[in-house]
C-alpha positions as CSV (number, residue, x, y, z in Angstrom):
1,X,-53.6,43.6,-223.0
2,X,-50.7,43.2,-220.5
3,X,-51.6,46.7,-218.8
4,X,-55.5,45.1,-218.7
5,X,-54.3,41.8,-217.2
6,X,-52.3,43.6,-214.4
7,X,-55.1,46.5,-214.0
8,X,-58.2,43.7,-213.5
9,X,-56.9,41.9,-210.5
10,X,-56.3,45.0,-208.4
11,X,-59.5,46.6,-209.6
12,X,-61.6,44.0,-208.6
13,X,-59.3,43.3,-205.5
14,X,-60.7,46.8,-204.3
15,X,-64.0,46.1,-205.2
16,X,-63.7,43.1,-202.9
17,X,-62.2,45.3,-200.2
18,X,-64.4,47.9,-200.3
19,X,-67.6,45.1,-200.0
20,X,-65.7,43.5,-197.5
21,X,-65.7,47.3,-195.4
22,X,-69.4,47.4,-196.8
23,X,-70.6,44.7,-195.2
24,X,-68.4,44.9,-192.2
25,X,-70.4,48.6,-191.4
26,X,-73.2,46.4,-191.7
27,X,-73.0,44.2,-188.9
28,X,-72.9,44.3,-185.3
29,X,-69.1,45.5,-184.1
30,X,-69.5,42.3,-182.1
31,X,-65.4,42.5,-180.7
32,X,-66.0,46.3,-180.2
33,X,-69.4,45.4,-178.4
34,X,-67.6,42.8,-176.3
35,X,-64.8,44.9,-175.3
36,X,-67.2,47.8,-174.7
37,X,-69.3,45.2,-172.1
38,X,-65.9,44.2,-170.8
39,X,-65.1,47.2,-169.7
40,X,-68.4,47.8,-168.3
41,X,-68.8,44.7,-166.2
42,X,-64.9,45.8,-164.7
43,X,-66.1,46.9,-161.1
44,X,-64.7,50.4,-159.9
45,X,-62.2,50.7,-157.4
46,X,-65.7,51.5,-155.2
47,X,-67.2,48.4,-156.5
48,X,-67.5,45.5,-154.0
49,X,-68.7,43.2,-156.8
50,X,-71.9,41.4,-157.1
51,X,-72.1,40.4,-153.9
52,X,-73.0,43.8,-152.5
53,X,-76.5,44.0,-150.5
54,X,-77.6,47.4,-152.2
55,X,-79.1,49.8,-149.5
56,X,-81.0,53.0,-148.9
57,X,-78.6,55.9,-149.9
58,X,-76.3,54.0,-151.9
59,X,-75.4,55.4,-155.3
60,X,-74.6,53.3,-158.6
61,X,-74.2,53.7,-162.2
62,X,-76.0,51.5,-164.8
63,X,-74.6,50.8,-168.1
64,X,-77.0,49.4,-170.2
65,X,-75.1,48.0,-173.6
66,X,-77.3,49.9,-176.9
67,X,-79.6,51.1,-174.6
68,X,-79.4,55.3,-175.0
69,X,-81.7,56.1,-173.1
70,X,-80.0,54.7,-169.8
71,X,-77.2,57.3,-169.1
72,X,-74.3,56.6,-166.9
73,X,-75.4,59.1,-164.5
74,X,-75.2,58.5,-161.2
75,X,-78.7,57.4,-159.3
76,X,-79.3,57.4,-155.3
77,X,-81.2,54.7,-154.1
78,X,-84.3,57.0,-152.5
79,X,-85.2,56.4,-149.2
80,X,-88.0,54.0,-150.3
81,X,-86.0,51.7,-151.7
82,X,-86.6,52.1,-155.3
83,X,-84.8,53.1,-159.0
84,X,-86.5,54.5,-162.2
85,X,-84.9,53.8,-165.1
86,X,-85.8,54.4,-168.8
87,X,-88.2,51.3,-170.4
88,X,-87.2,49.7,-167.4
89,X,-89.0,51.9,-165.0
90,X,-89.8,51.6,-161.4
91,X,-87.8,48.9,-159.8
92,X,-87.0,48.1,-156.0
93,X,-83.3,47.9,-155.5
94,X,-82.8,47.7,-151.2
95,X,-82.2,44.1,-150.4
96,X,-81.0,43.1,-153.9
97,X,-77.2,42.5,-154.3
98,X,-75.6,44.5,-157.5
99,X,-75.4,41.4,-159.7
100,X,-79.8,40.4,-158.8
101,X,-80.4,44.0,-159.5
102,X,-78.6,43.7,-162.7
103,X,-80.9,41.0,-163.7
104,X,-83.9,42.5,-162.6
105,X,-82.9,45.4,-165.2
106,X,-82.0,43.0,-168.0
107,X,-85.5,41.2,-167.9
108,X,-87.0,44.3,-167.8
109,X,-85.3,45.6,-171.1
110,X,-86.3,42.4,-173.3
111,X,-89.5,43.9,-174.5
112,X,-87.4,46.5,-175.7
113,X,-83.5,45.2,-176.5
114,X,-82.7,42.5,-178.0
115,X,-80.5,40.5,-175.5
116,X,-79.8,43.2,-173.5
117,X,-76.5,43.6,-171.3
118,X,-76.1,45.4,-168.1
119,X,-73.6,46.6,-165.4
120,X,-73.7,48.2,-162.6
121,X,-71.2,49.8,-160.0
122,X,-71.3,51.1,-156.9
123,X,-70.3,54.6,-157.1
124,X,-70.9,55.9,-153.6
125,X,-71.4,53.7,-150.4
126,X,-74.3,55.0,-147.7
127,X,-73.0,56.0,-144.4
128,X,-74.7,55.3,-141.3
129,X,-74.7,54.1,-137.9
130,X,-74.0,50.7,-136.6
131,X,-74.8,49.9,-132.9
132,X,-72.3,47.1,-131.4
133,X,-73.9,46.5,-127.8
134,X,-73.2,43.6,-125.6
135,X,-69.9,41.7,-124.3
136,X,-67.5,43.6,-126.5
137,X,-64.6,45.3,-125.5
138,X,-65.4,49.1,-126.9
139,X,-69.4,48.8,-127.4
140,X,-70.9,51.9,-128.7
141,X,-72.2,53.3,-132.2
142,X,-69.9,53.5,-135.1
143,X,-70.6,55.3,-138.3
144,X,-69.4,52.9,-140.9
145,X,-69.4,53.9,-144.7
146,X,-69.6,50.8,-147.2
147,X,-68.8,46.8,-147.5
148,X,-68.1,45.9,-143.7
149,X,-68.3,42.1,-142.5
150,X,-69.6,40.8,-138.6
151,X,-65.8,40.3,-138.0
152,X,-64.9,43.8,-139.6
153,X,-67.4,45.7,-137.6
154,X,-66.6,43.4,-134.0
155,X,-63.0,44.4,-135.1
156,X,-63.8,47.8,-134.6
157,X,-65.3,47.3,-130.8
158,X,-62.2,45.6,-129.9
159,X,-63.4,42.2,-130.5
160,X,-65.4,40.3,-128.3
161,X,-64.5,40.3,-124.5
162,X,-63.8,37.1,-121.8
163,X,-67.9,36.9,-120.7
164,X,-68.6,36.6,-125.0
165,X,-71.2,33.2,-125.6
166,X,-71.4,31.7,-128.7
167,X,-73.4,33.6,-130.9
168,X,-73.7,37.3,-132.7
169,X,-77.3,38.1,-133.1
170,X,-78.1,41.0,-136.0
171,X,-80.8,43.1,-136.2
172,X,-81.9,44.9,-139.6
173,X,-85.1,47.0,-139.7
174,X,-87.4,45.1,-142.3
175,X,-87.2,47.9,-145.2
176,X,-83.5,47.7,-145.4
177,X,-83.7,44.5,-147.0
178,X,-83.5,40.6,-145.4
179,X,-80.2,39.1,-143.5
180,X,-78.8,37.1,-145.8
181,X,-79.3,33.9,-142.9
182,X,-80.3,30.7,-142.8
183,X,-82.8,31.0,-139.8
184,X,-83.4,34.6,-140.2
185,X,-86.8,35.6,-139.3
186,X,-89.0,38.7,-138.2
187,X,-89.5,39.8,-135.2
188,X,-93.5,39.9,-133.4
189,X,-93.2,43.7,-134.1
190,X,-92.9,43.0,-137.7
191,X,-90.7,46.0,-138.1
192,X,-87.2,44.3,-137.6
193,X,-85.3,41.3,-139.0
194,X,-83.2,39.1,-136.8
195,X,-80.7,36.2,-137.3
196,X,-77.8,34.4,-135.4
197,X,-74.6,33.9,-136.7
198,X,-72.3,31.6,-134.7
199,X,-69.1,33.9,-133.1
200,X,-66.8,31.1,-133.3
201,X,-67.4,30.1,-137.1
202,X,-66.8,33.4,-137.5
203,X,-63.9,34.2,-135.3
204,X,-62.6,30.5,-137.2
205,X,-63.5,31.6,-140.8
206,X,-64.9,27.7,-140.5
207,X,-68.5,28.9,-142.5
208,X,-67.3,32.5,-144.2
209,X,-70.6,32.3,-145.8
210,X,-71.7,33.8,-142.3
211,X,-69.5,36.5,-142.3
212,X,-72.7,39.0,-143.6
213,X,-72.5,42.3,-145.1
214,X,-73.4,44.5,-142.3
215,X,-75.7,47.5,-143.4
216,X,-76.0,51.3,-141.5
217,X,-78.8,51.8,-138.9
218,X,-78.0,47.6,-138.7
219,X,-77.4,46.4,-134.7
220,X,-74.5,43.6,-133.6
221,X,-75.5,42.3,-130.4
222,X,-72.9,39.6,-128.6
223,X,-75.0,38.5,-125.8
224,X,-72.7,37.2,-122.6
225,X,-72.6,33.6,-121.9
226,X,-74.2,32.0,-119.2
227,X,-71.6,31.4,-116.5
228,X,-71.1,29.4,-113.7
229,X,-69.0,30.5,-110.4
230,X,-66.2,28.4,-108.1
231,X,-64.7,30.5,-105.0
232,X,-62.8,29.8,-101.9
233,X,-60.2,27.2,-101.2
234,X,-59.3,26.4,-105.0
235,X,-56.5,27.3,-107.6
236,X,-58.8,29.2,-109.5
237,X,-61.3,30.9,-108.3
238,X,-63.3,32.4,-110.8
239,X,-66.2,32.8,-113.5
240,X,-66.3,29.8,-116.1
241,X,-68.1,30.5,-119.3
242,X,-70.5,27.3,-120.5
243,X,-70.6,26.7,-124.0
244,X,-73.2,26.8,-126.0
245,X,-74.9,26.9,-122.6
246,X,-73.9,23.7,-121.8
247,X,-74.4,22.4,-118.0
248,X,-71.4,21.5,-116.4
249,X,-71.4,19.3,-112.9
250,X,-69.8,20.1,-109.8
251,X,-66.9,18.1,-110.8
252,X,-66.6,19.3,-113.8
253,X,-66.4,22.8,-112.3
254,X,-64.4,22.0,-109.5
255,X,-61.6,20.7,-112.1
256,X,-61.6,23.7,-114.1
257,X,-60.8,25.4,-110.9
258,X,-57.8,23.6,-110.2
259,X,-58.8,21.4,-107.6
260,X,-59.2,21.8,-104.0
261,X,-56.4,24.4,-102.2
262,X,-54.9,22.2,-98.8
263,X,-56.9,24.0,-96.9
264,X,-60.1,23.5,-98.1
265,X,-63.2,21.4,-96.5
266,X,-64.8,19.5,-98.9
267,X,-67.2,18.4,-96.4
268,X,-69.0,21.4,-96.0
269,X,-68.9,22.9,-99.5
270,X,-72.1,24.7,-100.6
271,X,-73.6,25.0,-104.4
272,X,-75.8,29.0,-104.2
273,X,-78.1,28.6,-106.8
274,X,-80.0,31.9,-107.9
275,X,-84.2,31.7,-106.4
276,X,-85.9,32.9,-110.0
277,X,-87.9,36.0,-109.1
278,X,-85.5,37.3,-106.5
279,X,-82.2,38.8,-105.8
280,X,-81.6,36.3,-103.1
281,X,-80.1,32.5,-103.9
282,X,-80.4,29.4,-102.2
283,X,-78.2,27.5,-100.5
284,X,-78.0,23.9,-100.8
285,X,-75.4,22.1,-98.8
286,X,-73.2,19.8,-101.0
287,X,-70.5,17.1,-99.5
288,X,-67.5,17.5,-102.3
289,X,-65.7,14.5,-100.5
290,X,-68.5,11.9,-101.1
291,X,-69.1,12.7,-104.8
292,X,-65.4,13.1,-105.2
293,X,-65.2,9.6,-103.7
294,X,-68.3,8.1,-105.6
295,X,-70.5,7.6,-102.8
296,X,-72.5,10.4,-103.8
297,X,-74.1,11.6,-106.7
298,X,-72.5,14.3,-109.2
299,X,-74.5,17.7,-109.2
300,X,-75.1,19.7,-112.2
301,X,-74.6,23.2,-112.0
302,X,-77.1,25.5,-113.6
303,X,-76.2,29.1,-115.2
304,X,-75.7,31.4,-112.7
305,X,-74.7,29.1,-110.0
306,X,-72.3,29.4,-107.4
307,X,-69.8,26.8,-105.9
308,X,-68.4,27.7,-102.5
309,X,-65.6,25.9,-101.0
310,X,-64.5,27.3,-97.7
311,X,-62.1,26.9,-95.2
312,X,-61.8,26.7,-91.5
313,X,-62.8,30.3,-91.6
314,X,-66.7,31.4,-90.2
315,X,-68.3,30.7,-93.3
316,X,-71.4,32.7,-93.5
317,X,-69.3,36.7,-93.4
318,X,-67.2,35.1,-96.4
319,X,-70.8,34.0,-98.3
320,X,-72.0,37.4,-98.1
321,X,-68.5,39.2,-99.4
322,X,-68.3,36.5,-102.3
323,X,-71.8,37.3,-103.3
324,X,-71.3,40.8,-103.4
325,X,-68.1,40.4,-105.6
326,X,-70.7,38.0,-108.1
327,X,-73.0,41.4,-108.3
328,X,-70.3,44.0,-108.8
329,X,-68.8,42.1,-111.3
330,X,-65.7,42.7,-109.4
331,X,-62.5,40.5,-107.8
332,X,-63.8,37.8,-110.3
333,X,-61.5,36.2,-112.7
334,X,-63.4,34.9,-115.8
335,X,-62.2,31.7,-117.3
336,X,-63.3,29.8,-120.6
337,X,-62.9,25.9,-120.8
């Protein structure tokens, strides 16, 4: 009876074991399962992460969690834009970031799986060419592979130059997918997408939400600013960007040049104001001394205009040089307020 009482607690104490195993084989290996989907949401060292504006050439890897018939084999984003996948068949993946396209596949799958999981990696980045055009230091087309940002892809034109305005305007033809903008809309062709982005929230990292994702075949334009001109007798002669486009007044102008020089004549200034239509400006005469004084009214100086202060020079040979210097783009200092 002793050898009975010892025997019957271990024999059943296997039994229970042995259930326990039973039953375990049973269920779901829910911690296996979770660390099997925690090491597929891990991103690659490719991955950028959700975030990621899938394009045309782009390859990627779904992992699909019970689902066999998805493979981890590699799949190239077609030049139509779309993926096939088993059960969950054709689906449109240009435009999409990695993390919508992985939803897109999971509600696909839940006639099919029972709460399905899915991740996805970006395996191999498109290629392309990205056109940088406008006032930058190096413009030019650069063949950029991957996750590059506005700033990344200015960064590799030099940066903006001294005649940069305020803005970076992007254009993306329409199959590519939209620019992730507020204010982005479609051009009258209807082929091409196009959005601003302001160059100084950018260049501040004030709104990083507008540092976009810039895609291949994708064009950075950084239109010039509208500029207004002060030459002769000041301290700086020169080009002086406007902000935003922002008038300035004679005044104004004449301060960010320095002031008058000694030998200036005030009296006899002259604002040269482009004739629309023509490559020839007009000339209106202008008396610096009585607006200086407040006996005259300020005058505000439109984009393109030119403020000439001479001396006791003949004034009319020194006109024509200046406004040759304005056309060459040469001799002329550019100066930002």
């Amino acid at each position: 009876m002793k050898l009975v009482h010892v025997f019957a607690p271990t024999f059943f104490a296997l039994i229970a074991a042995n259930l326990g195993a039973a039953q375990d084989l049973r269920k779901p290996p829910l911690a296996q399962a979770g660390a099997a989907q925690s090491r597929a949401a891990e991103p690659t060292s490719a991955s950028p992460g959700g975030s990621y504006t899938l394009g045309i050439e782009d390859q990627i890897t779904v992992r699909a969690l019970h689902v066999e018939e998805i493979t981890e084999v590699p799949i190239r984003i077609g030049g139509d834009g779309n993926i096939r996948l088993p059960l969950a068949g054709l689906i449109h993946a240009v435009g999409m970031t990695v993390g919508q396209l992985e939803d897109a596949i999971v509600v696909r799958l839940r006639p099919f799986v029972l709460e399905p999981e899915v991740s996805i990696s970006v395996t191999e980045f498109r290629s392309g060419p990205v056109s940088v055009l406008g006032a930058v230091k190096n413009p030019g087309i650069y063949q950029v592979q991957g996750h590059k940002t506005v700033a990344e892809v200015l960064s590799l034109a030099g940066g903006p130059d001294p005649t940069a305005g305020s803005v970076v305007k992007i254009t993306r033809e329409v199959g590519r997918g939209p620019i992730p903008v507020a204010g982005a809309s479609i051009d009258f062709s209807g082929k091409f997408g196009v959005a601003e982005i302001s160059l100084v929230s950018i260049l501040k990292a004030d709104h990083p939400q507008d540092n976009i994702a810039i895609q291949a075949h994708d064009i950075v334009t950084v239109p010039r600013a509208e500029m207004v001109y002060v030459i002769g007798e000041v301290q700086r002669p020169g080009g002086f960007v406007l902000t935003d486009g922002k008038a300035i007044s004679l005044l104004q102008a004449l301060s960010l040049a320095g002031g008058l020089d000694k030998v200036a004549q005030p009296k006899r200034a002259s604002l040269l104001r482009p004739t629309p239509g023509s490559t020839t400006r007009t000339e209106i005469p202008v008396d610096l001394s009585k607006i200086m004084a407040a006996h005259a009214s300020d005058v505000a100086m439109l984009p393109g205009d030119i403020l000439f202060v001479p001396n006791n020079a003949p004034k009319q040979a020194f006109l024509r040089g200046a406004e040759a210097a304005i056309q060459m783009g040469t001799g002329v200092v550019i100066w930002h307020k």
